[in-house]
C-alpha positions as CSV (number, residue, x, y, z in Angstrom):
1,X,-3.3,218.4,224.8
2,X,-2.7,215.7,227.1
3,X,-4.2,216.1,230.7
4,X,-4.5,213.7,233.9
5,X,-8.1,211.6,233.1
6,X,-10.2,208.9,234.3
7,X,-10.8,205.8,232.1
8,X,-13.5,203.4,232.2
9,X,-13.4,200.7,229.8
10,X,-16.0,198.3,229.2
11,X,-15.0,195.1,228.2
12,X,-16.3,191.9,226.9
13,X,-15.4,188.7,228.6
14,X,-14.0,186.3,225.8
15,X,-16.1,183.5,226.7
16,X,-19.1,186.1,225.4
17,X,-17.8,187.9,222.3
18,X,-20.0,186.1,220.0
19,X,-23.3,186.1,222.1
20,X,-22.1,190.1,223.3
21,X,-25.3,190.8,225.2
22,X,-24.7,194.0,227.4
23,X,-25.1,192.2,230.5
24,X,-21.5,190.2,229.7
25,X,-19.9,193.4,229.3
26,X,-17.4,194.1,232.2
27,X,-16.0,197.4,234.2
28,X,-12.6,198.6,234.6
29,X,-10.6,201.7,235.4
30,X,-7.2,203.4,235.1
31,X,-5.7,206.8,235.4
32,X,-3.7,207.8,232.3
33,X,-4.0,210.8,229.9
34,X,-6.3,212.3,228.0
35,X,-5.6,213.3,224.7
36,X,-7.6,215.4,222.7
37,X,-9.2,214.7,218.7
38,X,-6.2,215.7,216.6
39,X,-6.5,218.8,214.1
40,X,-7.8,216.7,211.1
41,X,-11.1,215.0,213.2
42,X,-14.0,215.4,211.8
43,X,-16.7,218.2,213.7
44,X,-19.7,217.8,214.0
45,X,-20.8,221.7,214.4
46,X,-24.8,220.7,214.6
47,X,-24.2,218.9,217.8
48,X,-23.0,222.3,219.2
49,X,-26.6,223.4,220.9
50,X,-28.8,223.3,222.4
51,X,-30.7,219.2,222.5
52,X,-29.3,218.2,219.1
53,X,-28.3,214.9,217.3
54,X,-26.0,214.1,214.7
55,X,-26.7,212.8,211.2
56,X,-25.8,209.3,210.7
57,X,-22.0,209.4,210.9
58,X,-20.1,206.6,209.6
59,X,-17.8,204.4,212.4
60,X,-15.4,203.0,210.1
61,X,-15.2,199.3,210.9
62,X,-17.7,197.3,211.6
63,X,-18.7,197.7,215.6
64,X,-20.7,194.3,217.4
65,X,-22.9,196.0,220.0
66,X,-25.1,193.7,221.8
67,X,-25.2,190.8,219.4
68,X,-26.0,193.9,216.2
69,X,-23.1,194.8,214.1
70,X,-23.2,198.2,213.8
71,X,-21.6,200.6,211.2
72,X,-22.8,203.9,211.8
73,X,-23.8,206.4,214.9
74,X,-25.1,209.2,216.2
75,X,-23.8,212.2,218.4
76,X,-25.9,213.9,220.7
77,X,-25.3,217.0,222.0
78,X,-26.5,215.1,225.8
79,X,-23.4,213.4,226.1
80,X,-24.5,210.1,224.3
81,X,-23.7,208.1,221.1
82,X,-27.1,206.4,219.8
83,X,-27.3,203.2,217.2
84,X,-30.9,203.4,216.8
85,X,-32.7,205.3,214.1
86,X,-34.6,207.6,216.2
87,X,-33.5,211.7,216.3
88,X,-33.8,211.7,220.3
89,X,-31.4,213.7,221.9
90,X,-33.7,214.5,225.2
91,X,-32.5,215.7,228.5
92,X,-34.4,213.1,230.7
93,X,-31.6,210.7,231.1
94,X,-32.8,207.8,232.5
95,X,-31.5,204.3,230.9
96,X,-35.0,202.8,231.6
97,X,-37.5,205.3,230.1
98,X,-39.7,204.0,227.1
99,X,-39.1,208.1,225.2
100,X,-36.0,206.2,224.1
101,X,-36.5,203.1,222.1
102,X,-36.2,204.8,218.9
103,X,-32.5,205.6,219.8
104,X,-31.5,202.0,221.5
105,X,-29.3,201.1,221.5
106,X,-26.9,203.5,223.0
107,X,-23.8,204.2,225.0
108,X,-23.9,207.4,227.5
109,X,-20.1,208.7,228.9
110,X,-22.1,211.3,230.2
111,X,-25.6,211.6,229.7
112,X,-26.9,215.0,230.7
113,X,-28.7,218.4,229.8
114,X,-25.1,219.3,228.5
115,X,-24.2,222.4,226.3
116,X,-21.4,222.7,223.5
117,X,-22.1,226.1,222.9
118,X,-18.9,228.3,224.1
119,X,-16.6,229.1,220.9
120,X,-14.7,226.3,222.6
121,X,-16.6,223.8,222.8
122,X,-15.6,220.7,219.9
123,X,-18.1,218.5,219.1
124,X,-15.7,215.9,216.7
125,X,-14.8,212.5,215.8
126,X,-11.9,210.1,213.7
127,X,-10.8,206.7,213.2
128,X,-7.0,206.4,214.4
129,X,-4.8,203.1,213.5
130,X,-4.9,200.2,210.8
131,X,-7.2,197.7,210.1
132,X,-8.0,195.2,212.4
133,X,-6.9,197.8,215.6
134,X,-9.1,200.9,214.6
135,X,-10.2,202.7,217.5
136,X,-13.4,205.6,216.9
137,X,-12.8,208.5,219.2
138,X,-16.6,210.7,219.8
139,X,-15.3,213.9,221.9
140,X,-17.4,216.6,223.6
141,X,-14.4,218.7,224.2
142,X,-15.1,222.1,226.9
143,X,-18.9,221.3,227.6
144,X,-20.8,223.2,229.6
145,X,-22.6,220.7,232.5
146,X,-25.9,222.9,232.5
147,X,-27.2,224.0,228.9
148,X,-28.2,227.5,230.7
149,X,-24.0,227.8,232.0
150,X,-24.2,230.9,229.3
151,X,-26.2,232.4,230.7
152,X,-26.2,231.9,234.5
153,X,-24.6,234.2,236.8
154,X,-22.4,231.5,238.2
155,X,-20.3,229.7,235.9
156,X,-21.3,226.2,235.4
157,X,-18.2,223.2,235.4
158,X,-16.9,222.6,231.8
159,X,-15.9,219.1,231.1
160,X,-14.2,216.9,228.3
161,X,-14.5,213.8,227.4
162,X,-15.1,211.2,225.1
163,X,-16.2,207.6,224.0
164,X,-14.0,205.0,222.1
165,X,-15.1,202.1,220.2
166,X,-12.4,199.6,219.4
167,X,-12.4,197.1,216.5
168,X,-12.2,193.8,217.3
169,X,-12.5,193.9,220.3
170,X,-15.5,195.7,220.5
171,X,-14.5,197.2,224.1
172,X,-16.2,200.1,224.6
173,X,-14.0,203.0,226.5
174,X,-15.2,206.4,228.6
175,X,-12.3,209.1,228.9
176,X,-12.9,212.1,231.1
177,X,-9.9,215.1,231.4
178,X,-9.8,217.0,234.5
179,X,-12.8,219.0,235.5
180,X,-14.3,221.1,238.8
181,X,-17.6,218.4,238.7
182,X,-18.8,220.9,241.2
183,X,-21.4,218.7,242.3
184,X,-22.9,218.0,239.0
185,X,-24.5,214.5,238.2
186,X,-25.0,212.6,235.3
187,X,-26.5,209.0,234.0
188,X,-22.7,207.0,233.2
189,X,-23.2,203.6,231.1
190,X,-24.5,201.4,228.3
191,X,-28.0,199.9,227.1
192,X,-29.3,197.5,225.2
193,X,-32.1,197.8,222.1
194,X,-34.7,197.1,225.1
């Protein structure tokens, strides 16, 4: 399903792709579409409640992240992917706090006390194009913004969205589809292993 969305791409000025520290990463934007995980992605149905973390999933190429080549993440229910080797997924989303160094380094489209848990809600990844272009896709499609929207007597904004991870590149790229935000906020960004 293709809807109207917001992207933020992070990118890496060529003059720093080998060093890669996060500060030499840059911000864009652009409208475009957003297009959903296709059919065969894989789900992650763990990451569906409430404060949970993926297993170690596998990328599919090899992703340079602040200097480390990484080859594997994790998906957290909190709107976060994590390269650490911590199990972390808390709610207290703040980039500087010391409860996350276990799960540093880590990139947040939308870091949150988030909820997957309507039967609509996809928690799902997959690797689209050929080797040396492979983009990894992590979407938190239909989320509930408040992990008590269940249950509340006022329904609570549902959002999509996802991370991308290119290959080569190593860009790093948020997509949101259309939403009510209804006032909601949430930490938006990238950190290092410190």
């Amino acid at each position: 399903m293709k809807k109207q969305t917001l992207f933020l791409i992070l990118l890496l000025s060529l003059n720093f792709i080998k060093a890669q520290n996060v500060q030499n990463y840059y911000f864009s934007h652009s409208i475009g579409s957003y297009v959903e995980t296709s059919a065969t992605a894989t789900l992650l149905s763990s990451v569906r409640a409430d404060d949970a973390i993926s297993s170690a999933q596998n990328i599919g190429f090899n992703f340079v992240y602040d200097g480390s080549t990484y080859t594997q993440f994790k998906m957290s229910s909190n709107g976060f992917i994590s390269f650490g080797t911590g199990s972390n997924s808390r709610i207290s989303n703040t980039f500087t706090s010391a409860l996350y160094s276990s799960s540093r380094p880590f990139i947040a489209p939308l870091w949150d006390d988030l909820s997957g848990t309507s039967t609509n809600s996809v928690a799902a990844y997959e690797v689209t194009g050929s080797a040396p272009n492979r983009v990894l896709t992590v979407e938190w499609r239909n989320w509930f913004w408040d992990k008590n929207a269940a249950t509340n007597p006022i329904p609570n904004p549902t959002i999509s969205f996802q991370v991308k991870l290119y290959e080569t590149t190593n860009a790093i790229e948020f997509c949101y589809g259309t939403s009510n935000f209804g006032g909601m906020t949430a930490s938006i960004g990238i950190s290092n292993s410190a």
